[in-house]
C-alpha positions in Angstrom: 21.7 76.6 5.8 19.0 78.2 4.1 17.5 81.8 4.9 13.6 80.5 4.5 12.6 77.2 4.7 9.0 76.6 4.2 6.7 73.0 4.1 3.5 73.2 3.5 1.6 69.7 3.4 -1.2 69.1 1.2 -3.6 66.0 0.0 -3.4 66.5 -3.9 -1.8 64.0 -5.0 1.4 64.1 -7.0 0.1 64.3 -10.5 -2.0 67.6 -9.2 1.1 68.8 -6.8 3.1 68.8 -10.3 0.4 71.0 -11.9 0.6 73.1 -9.2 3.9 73.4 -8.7 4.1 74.0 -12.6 2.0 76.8 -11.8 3.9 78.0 -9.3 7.5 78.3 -11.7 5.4 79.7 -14.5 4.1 82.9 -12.4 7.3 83.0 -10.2 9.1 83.3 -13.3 7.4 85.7 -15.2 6.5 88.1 -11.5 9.9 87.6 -9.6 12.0 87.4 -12.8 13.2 84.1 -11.7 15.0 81.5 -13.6 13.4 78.0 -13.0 14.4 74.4 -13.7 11.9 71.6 -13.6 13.0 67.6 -12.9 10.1 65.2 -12.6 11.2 62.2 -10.9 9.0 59.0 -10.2 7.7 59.8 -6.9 9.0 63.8 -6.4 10.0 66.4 -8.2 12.6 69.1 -7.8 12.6 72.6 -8.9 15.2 75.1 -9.0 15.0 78.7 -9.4 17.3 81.5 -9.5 18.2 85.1 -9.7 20.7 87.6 -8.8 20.1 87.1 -5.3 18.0 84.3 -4.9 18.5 80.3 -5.1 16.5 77.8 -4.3 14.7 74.5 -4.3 11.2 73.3 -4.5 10.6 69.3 -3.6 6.8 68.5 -4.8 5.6 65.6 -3.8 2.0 63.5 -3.6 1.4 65.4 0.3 3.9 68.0 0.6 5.3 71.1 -0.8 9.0 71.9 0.6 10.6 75.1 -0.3 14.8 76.5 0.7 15.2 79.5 -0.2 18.8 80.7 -0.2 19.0 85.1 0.0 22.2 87.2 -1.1 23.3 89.8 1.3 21.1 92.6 -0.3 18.3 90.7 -0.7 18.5 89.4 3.2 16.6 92.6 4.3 13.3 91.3 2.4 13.4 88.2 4.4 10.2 88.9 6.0 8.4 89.8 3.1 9.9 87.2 1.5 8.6 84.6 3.9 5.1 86.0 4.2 4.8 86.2 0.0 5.7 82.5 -0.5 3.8 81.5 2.2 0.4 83.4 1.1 1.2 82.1 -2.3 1.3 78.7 -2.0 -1.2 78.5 0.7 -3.8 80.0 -1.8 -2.4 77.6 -4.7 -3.6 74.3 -2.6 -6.4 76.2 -1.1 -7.6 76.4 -4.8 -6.7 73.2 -5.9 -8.3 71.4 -2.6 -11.5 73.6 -3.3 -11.4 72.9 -7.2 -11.1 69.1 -6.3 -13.5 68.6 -4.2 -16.7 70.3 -6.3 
């Protein structure tokens, strides 16, 4: 069972949900020190990240971002901030893209 489990739905498309969630690895990699691992399949794609406390899994598809997050014992204690980081972050991501599209 996961720690955080967090969906957020989205209209993009999965060509721009892949650019996103490109995005999204490159600056979670090089803020949060995170490992990341990218597989594009045909319809979604699956990301996994990692670090000394942290595993998880991204599934990015053409309407949906869906994010488990996995927590070591020390790093349970963030949880919270945690949660509300990856949710602001992402929510601003597609708020960007959706506004960017749409001009």
């Amino acid at each position: 069972m996961s720690d955080i489990q967090y969906q957020q739905a989205h209209t993009l498309g999965i060509d721009r949900a892949r650019e996103l969630a490109r995005e999204w690895m490159d600056d979670a990699a090089r803020k949060m020190g995170l490992s990341c691992k990218h597989e594009q399949g045909a319809d979604r794609d699956t990301i996994t990240f990692e670090r000394m406390g942290v595993t998880g899994t991204m599934l990015v598809s053409g309407n949906s971002f869906d994010l488990d997050v996995n927590l070591g014992l020390m790093m349970k204690a963030f949880k919270p901030m945690i949660e509300a980081e990856v949710s602001k972050n992402l929510a601003r991501i597609i708020e960007k893209a959706s506004g960017s599209s749409q001009a």
